[in-house]
C-alpha positions in Angstrom: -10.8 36.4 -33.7 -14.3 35.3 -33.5 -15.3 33.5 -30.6 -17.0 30.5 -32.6 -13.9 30.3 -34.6 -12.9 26.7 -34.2 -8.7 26.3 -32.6 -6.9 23.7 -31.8 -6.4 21.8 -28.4 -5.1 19.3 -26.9 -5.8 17.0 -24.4 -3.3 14.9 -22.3 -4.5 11.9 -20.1 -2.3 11.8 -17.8 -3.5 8.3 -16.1 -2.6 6.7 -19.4 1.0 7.4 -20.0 3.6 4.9 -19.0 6.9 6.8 -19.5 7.7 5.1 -22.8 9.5 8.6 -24.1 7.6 7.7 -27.9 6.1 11.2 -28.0 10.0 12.2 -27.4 11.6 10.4 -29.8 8.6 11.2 -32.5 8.8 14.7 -31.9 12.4 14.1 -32.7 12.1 12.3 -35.6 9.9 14.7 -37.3 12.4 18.1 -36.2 15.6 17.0 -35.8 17.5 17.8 -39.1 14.4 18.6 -40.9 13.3 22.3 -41.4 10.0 23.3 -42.3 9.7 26.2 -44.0 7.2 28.8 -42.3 7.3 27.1 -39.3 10.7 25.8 -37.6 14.4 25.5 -38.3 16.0 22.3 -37.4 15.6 21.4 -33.7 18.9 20.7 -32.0 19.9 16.4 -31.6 20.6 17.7 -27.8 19.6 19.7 -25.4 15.7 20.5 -26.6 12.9 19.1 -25.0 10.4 20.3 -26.9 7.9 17.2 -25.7 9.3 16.1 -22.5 8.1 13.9 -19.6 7.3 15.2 -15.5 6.7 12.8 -13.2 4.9 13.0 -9.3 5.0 10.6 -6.7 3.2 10.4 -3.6 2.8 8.5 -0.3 5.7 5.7 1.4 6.0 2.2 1.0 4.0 0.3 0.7 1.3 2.3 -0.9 2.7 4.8 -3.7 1.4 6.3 -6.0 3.6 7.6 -9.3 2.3 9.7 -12.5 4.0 11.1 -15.8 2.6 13.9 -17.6 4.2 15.0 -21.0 4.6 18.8 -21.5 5.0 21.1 -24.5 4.3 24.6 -25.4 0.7 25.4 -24.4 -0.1 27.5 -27.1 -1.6 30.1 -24.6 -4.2 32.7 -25.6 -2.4 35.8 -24.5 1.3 34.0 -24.8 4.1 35.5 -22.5 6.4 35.2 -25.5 4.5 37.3 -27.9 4.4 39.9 -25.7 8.3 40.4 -25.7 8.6 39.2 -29.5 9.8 42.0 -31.5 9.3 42.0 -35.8 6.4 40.2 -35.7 8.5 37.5 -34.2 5.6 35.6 -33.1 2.6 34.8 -34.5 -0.4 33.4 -33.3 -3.0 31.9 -36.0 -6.8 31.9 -36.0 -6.8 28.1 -35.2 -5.1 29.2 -32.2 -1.9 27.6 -32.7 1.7 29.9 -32.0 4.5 29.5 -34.3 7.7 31.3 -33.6 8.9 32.4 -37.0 12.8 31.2 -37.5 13.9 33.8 -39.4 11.9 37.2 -37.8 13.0 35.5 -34.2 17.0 35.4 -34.8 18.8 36.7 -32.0 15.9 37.7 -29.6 16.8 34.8 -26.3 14.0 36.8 -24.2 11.3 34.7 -26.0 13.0 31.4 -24.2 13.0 33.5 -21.2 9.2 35.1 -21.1 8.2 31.0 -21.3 6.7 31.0 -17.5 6.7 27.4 -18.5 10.3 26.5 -19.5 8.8 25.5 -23.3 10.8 27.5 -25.9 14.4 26.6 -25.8 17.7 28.5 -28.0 19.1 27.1 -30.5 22.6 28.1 -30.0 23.8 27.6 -33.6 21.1 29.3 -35.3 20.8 32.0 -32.4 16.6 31.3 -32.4 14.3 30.5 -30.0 12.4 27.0 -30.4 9.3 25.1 -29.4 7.0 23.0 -30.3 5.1 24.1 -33.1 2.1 22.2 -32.7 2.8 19.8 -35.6 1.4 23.0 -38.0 3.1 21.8 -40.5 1.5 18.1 -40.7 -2.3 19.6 -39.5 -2.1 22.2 -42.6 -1.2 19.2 -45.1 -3.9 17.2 -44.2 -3.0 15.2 -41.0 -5.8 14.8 -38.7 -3.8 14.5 -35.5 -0.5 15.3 -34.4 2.8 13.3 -34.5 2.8 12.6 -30.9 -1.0 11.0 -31.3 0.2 9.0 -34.1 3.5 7.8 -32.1 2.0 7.5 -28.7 1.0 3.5 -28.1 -1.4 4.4 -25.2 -3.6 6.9 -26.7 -2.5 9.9 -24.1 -2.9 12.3 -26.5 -6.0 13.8 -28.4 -6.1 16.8 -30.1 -9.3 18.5 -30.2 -10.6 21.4 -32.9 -13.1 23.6 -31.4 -14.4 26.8 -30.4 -13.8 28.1 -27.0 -17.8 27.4 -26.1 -17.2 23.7 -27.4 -14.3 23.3 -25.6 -15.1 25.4 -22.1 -18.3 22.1 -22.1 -15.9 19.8 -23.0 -13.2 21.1 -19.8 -16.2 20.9 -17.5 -17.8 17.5 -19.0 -14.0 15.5 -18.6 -12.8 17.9 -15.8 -9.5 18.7 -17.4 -7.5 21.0 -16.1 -4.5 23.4 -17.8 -1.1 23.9 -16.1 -1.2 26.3 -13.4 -2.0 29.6 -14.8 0.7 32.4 -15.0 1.4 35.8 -16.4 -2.3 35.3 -17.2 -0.8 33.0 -20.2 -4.3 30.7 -20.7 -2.7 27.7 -22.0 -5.0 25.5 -24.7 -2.7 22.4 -23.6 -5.1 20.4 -21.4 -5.0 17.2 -18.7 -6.9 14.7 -17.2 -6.8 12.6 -14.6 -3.6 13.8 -13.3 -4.6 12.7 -9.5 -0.8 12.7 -8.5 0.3 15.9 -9.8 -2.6 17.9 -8.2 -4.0 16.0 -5.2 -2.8 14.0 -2.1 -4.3 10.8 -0.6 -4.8 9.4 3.2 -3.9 5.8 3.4 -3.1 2.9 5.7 -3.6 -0.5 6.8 -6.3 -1.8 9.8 -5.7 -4.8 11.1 -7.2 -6.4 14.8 -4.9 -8.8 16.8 -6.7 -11.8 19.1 -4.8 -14.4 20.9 -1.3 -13.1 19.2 -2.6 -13.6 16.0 -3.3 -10.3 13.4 -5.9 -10.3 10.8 -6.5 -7.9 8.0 -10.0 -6.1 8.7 -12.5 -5.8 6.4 -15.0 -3.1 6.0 -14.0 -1.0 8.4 -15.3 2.9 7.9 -12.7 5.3 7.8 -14.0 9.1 7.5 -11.2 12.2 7.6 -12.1 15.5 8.9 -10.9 18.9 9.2 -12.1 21.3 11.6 -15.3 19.1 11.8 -16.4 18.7 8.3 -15.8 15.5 6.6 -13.9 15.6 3.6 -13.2 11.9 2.6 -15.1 8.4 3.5 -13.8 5.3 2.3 -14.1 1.5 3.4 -11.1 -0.9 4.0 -10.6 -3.2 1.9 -9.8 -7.5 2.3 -6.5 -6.4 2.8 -7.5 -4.3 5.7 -6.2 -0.9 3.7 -7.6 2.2 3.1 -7.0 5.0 0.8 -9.0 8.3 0.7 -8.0 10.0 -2.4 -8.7 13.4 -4.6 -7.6 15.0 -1.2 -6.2 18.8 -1.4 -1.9 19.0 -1.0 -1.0 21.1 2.4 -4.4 20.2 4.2 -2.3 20.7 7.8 -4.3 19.3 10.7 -6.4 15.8 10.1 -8.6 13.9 11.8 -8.8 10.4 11.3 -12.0 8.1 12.3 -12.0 5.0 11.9 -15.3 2.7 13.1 -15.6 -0.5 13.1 -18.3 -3.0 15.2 -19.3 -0.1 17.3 -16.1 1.1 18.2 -14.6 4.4 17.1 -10.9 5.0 17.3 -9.3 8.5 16.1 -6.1 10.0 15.4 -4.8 13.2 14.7 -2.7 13.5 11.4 -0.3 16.5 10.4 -0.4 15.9 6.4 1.5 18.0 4.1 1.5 15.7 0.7 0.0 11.9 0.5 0.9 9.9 3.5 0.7 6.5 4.6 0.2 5.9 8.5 0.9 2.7 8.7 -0.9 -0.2 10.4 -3.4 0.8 12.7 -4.6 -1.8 15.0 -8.3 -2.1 16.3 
């Protein structure tokens, strides 16, 4: 396969979806009871997610922060399941797309179970393995985008046809990001902006007290540290709070300064995940 051979991507905003379960239902839709020849049998009414919905929270009231991110079979480059697939089971086109034959596949369950990501699920009446096919079907009849681009009312989806050097500038240009590699799989599913799911934030609340009366502070400079090197700067805001995001999970050991008319007060913070500290009074 030629390097400049355009495939097909796609690319998930994760900042955009709302939980609405459309890409779901129109996956659905278009699979259950239907079978498109070539490509897939029937997908079960129940039990098959072929699209389906995470979600990732982070910090304590009152400042949380939660994210959904749909998942599907990534399509990878050097797919798990193929390598277990036995009668040319699996396929996996030029346009980079993998389709899981439904008649070669019958009766082999270790495709579902090569998935490192949980994607291909068995159709227990048929005795086949299942996933989402990409929407092969509709793109090699002369649809343009997938069902779940047509069917999502946020635009989180976008499907993208390009080489691997179009689409490695394209990776670096929106900072997208794949599901964490495994079994050196090299999925061509793709995400952005999926803050929750991969990073942690420092927040809180500053507020000074004068004659038994508190006040929200305003422009106060809090900078976090580890071991001495600053790692996150942010001002408060008119509500006196703070939040310094884009933070790595598991940091450990924080140091919190917070500086305000001359005056520097700092506390030491164990964080593990994002984490809200509370009021901090200066």
């Amino acid at each position: 396969m030629s390097a400049s051979t355009k495939k097909w991507n796609m690319i998930v905003d994760v900042a955009k979806c709302n939980n609405c379960y459309n890409c779901f239902v129109g996956t659905k839709d278009e699979y259950v009871g239907n079978e498109h020849r070539g490509y897939t049998a029937p997908q079960p009414l129940h039990g098959h997610q072929w699209v389906d919905i995470k979600s990732a929270e982070g910090g304590q009231f009152p400042m949380v922060e939660n994210q959904f991110r749909p998942e599907m079979c990534n399509h990878c480059d050097d797919a798990p399941c193929m390598k277990v697939a036995k009668n040319g089971a699996i396929t996996k086109r030029s346009d980079g797309i993998v389709i899981i034959d439904p008649v070669k596949s019958k009766g082999q369950k270790e495709i579902v179970e090569a998935c490192p990501y949980n994607a291909v699920f068995w159709n227990e009446e048929l005795e086949i393995p299942q996933a989402w096919p990409f929407d092969a079907h509709l793109l090699d009849n002369g649809w343009d985008k997938t069902k779940v681009e047509t069917c999502c009312p946020t635009d989180v989806f976008r499907s993208v046809k390009a080489s691997d050097a179009e689409m490695l500038r394209i990776v670096d240009a929106e900072e997208l990001k794949t599901l964490e590699p495994k079994d050196g799989a090299k999925p061509r599913v793709y995400y952005k902006n999926g803050f929750v799911f991969d990073n942690a934030f420092l927040g809180g609340t500053i507020i000074t007290e004068k004659n038994g009366i508190e006040d929200c502070v305003q422009g106060a400079t809090v900078v976090a540290k580890q071991n001495g090197q600053e790692i996150g700067r942010v001002e408060s805001d008119a509500f006196g709070d703070f939040k310094i995001e884009k933070l790595a999970k598991e940091l450990g050991n924080v140091t919190l300064d917070i500086q305000y008319k001359g005056t520097t007060q700092s506390r030491d913070i164990q964080m593990d995940e994002s984490l809200y500290i509370g009021t901090v009074s200066i």
